[in-house]
C-alpha positions as CSV (number, residue, x, y, z in Angstrom):
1,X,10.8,65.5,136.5
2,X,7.8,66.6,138.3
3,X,7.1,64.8,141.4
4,X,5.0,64.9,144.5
5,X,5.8,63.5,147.9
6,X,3.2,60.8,148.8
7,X,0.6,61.8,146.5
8,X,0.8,65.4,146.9
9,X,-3.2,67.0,145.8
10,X,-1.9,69.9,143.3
11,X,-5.8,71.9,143.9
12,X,-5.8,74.5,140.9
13,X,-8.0,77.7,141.2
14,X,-7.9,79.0,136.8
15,X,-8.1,76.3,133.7
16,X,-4.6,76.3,133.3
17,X,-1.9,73.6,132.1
18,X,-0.6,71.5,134.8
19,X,2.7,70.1,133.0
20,X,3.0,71.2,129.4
21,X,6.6,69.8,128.4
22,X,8.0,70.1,124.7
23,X,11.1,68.2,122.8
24,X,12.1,66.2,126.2
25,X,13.8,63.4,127.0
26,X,13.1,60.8,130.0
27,X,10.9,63.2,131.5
28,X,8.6,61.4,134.5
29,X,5.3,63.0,136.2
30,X,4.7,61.1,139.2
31,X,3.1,61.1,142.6
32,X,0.7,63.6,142.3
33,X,-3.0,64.2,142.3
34,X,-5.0,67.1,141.1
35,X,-8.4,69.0,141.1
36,X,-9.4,71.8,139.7
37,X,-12.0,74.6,141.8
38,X,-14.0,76.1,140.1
39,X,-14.4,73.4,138.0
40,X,-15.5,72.7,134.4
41,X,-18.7,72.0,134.6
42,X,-22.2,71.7,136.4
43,X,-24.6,69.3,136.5
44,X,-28.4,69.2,137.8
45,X,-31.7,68.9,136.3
46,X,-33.6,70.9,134.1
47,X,-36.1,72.9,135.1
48,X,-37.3,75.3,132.0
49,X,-36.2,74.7,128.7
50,X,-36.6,77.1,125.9
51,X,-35.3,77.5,122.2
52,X,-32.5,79.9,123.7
53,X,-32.1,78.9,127.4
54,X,-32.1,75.8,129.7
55,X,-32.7,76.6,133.5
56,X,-31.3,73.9,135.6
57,X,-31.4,73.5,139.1
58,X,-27.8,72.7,140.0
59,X,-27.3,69.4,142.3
60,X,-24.1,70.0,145.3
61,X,-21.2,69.2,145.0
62,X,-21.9,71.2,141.6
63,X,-21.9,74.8,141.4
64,X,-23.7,77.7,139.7
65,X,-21.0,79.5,138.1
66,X,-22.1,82.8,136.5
67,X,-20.4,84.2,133.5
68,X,-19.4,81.0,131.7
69,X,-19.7,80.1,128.4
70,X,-21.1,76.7,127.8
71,X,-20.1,74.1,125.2
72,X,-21.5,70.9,125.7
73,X,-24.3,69.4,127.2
74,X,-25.7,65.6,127.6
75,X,-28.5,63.9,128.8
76,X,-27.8,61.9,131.9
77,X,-28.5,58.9,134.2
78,X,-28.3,59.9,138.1
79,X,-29.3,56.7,138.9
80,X,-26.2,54.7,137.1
81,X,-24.4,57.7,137.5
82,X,-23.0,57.4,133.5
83,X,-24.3,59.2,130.8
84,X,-27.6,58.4,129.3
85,X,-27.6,55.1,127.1
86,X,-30.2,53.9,124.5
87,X,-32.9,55.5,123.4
88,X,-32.0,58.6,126.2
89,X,-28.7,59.2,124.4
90,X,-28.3,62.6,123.7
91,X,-25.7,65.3,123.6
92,X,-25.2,68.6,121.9
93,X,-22.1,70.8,120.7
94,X,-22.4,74.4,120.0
95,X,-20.6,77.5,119.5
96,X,-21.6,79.4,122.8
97,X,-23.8,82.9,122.0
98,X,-21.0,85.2,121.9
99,X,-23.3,87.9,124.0
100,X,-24.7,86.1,126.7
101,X,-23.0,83.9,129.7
102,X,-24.2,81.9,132.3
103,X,-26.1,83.6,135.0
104,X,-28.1,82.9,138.2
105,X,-31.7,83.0,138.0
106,X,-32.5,82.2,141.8
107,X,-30.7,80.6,144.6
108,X,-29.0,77.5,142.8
109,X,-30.8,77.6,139.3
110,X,-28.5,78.8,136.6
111,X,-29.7,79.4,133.2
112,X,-28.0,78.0,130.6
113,X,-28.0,80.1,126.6
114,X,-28.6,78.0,123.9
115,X,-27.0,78.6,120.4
116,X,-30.0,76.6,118.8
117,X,-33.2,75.1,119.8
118,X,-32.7,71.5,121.6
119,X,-34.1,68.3,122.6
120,X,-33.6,68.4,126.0
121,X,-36.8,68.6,128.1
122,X,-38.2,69.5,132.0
123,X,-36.8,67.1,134.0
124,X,-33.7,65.9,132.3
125,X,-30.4,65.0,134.4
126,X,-27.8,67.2,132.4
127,X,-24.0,67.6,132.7
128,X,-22.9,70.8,130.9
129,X,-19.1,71.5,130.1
130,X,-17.4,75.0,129.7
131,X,-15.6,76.0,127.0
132,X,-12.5,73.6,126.4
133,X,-9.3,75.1,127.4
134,X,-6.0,73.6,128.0
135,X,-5.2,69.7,128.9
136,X,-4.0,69.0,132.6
137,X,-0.8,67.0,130.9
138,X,0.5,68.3,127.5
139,X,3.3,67.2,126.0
140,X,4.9,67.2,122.2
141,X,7.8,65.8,120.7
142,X,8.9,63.8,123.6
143,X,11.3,60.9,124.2
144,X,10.1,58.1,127.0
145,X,7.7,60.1,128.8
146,X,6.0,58.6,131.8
147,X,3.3,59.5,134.4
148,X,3.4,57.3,137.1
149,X,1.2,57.3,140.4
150,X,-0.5,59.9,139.3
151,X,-4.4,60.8,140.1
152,X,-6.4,63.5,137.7
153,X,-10.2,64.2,139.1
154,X,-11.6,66.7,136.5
155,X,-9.7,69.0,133.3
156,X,-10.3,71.9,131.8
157,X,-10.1,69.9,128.4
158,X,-8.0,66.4,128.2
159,X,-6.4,64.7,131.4
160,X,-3.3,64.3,129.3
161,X,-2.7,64.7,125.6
162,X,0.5,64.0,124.0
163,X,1.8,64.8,120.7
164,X,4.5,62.7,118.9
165,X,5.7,60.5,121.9
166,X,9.2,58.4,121.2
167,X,7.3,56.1,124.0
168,X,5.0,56.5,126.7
169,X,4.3,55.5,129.8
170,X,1.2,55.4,132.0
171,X,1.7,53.3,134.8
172,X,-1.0,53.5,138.1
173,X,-3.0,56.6,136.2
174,X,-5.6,57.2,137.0
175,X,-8.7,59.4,136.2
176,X,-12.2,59.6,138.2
177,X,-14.5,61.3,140.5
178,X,-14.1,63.0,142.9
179,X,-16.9,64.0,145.4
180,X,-20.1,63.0,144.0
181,X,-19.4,64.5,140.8
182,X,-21.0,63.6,137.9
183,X,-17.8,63.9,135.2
184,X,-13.7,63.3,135.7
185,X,-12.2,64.9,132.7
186,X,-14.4,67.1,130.4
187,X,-13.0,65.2,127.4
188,X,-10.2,62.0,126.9
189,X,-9.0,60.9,130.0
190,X,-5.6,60.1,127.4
191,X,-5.0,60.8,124.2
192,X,-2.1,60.0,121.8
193,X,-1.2,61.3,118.5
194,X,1.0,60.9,115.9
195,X,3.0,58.3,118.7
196,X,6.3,56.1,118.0
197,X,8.0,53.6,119.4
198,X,5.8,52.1,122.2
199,X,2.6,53.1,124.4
200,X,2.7,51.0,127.9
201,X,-0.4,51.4,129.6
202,X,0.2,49.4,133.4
203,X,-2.8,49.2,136.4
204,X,-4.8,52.2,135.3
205,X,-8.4,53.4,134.9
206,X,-10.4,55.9,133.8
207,X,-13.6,56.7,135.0
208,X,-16.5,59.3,134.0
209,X,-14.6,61.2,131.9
210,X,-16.4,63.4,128.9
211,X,-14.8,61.4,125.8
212,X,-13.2,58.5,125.0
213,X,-10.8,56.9,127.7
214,X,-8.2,56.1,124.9
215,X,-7.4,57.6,121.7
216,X,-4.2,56.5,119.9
217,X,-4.9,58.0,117.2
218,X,-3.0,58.6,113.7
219,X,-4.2,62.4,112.1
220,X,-4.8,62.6,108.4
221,X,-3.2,65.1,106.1
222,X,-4.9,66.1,102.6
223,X,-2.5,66.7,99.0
224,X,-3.5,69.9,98.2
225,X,-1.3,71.1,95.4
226,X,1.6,68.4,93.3
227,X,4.8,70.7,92.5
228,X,7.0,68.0,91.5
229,X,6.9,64.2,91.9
230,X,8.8,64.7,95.3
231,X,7.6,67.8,96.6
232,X,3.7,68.2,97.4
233,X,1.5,70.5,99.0
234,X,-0.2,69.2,102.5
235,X,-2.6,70.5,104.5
236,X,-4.0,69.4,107.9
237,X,-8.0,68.4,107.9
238,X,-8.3,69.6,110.9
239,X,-7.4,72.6,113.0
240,X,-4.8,71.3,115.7
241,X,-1.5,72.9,116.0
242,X,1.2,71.3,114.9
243,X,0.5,68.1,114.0
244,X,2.0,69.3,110.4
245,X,5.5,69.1,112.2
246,X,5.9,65.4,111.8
247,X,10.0,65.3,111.7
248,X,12.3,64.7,109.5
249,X,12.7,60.9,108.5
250,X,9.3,60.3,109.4
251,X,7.6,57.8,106.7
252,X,4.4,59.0,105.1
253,X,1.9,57.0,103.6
254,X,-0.8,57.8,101.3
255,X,-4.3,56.7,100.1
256,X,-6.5,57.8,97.4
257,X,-10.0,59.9,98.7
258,X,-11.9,57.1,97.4
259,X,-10.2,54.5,98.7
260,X,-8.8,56.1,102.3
261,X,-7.3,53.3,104.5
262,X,-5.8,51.2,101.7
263,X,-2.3,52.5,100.7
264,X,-0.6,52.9,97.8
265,X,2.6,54.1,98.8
266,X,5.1,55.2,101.2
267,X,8.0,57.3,101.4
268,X,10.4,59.4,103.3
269,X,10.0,63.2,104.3
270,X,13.3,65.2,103.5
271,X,12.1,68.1,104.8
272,X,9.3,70.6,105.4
273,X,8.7,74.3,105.8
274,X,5.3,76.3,106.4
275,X,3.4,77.2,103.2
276,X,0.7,78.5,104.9
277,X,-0.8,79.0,108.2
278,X,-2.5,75.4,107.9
279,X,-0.1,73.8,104.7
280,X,3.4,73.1,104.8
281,X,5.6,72.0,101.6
282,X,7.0,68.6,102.2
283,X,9.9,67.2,100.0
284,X,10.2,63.5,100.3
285,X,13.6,61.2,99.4
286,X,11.9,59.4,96.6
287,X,9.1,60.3,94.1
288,X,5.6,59.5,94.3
289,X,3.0,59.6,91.7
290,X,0.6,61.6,94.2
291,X,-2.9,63.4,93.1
292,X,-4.5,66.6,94.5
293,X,-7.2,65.0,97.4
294,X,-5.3,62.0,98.8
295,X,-4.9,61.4,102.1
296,X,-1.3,61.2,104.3
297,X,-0.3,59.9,107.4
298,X,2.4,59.1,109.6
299,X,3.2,55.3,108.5
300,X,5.3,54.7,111.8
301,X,3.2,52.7,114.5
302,X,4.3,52.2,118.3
303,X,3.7,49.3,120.1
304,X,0.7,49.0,122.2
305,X,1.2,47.1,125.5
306,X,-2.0,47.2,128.3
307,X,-2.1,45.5,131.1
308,X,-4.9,45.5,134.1
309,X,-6.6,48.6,132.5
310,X,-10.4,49.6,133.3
311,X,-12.6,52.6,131.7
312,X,-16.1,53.0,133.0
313,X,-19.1,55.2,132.6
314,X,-17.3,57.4,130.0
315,X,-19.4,59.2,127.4
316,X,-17.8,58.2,124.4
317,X,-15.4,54.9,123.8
318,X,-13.3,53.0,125.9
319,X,-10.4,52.4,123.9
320,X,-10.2,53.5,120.2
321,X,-6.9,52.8,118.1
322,X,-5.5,53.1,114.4
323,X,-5.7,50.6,112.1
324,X,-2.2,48.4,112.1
325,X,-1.6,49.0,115.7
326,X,0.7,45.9,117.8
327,X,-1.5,45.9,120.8
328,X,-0.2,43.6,123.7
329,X,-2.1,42.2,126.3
């Protein structure tokens, strides 16, 4: 258990982990808030942009940090304080230039290096986020995790990400600004993969943050070699560790490529071991009559119970689940 006494503010000075807890049982975070300084991002408006640079004028609380790498930036709406909407929507992603940082062109203007040429013009209200780091709550193969009481005002990457929960708990979470600032987390205030069991979400918000406030979320696995009708290659589509390790027992279903979310079968893993740095050779309990391309997930769903939850003025969604999901109101 980690636990504060009467909302202890945990204020963190480097973009590290809070709590990262793997293969747990009944583990409880509670009573806490916390803050990161520096933090990461900036926000302000810009005041020169070129096809390799935006110079912004950085508005307080915000600071001009020198020497980061930058890889986000959106468009937004100082007035409504949320991230601009409509016809001003606009965000881009890039792979930061790998020989030039962040650095201070006069007193509170900080230029920002550009990977490509952008949209974004003189005047434009912009918050820009760092290079994505580690989550402020990380946990994987957990049994009945909760956080409860606990406050989260910005993250180096997600508030709290959670890999293959036996059952969750987020009970008065919360996630918001602090200070004037234009963001909370730099990306999901939570997100869920791969969960079982049940996800209880009780008298929480999340406001501001980067991304989507929640993603229960089911990853997809490609067939990327048939050995046998009960032993197939799988690969992950994306590059997340180890969201191969799915347990043994787990049911699998699978879809063709051309037909994704309607399933054709589902059966048993026996067991798995690496094939290769992003494959693994899974041997199921039954055959299947699988092709090279088809898609696999995990076929076990939790429970989905929300009560008095709120997101607002987040970038991306407020609440996006898996097909098949038992929600609860």
């Amino acid at each position: 258990m980690g636990q504060g006494m009467n909302q202890t503010l945990l204020l963190v000075h480097s973009s590290t982990a809070i709590f990262t807890v793997v293969s747990c049982q009944s583990f409880t975070v509670s009573s806490l808030a916390i803050d990161y300084n520096p933090l990461a991002f900036t926000a302000g408006y810009v005041m020169n942009a070129t096809n390799s640079y935006l110079d912004v004028q950085i508005v307080p609380p915000h600071q001009a940090d020198v020497g980061r790498q930058v890889a986000a930036i959106f468009r937004y709406n100082p007035t409504l304080m949320i991230p601009a909407f409509g016809s001003q929507t606009y965000e881009i992603y890039q792979t930061p230039p790998s020989n030039v940082n962040t650095s201070l062109v006069s007193s509170g203007i900080l230029r920002i290096p550009l990977a490509s040429s952008s949209r974004f013009v003189v005047g434009d209200a912009i918050v820009a986020r760092y290079v994505f780091t580690t989550h402020v709550i990380y946990a994987e193969n957990v049994t009945n995790f909760t956080v409860q009481s606990v406050t989260i005002y910005t993250s180096w990457s997600m508030a709290t990400y959670i890999l293959r929960a036996y059952g969750i708990n987020m009970i008065d979470y919360h996630v918001k600004p602090i200070n004037g600032h234009w963001l909370s987390a730099v990306q999901d205030c939570m997100h869920f993969s791969d969960s079982r069991y049940y996800i209880n979400i009780i008298n929480s918000s999340c406001e501001a943050s980067g991304d989507d406030g929640l993603n229960a979320l089911t990853y997809y696995f490609n067939v990327t070699q048939v050995i046998n009708s009960t032993a197939l290659i799988i690969t992950q589509y994306n590059n997340w560790p180890n969201v191969l390790n799915v347990g043994i027992g787990t049911n699998l279903e699978f879809s063709t490529s051309q037909k994704p979310f309607t399933v054709y079968a589902t059966v048993t893993l026996a067991s798995a071991s690496v094939y290769n740095s992003n494959s693994q050779l899974y041997i199921f309990t039954s055959p299947i009559n699988a092709s090279v391309g088809d898609w696999v997930c995990v076929a076990d769903r939790p429970s989905l119970t929300i009560r008095n939850f709120t997101v607002a003025n987040n970038r991306a969604r407020g609440v996006l689940l898996p097909r098949q999901t038992n929600v609860k109101k």
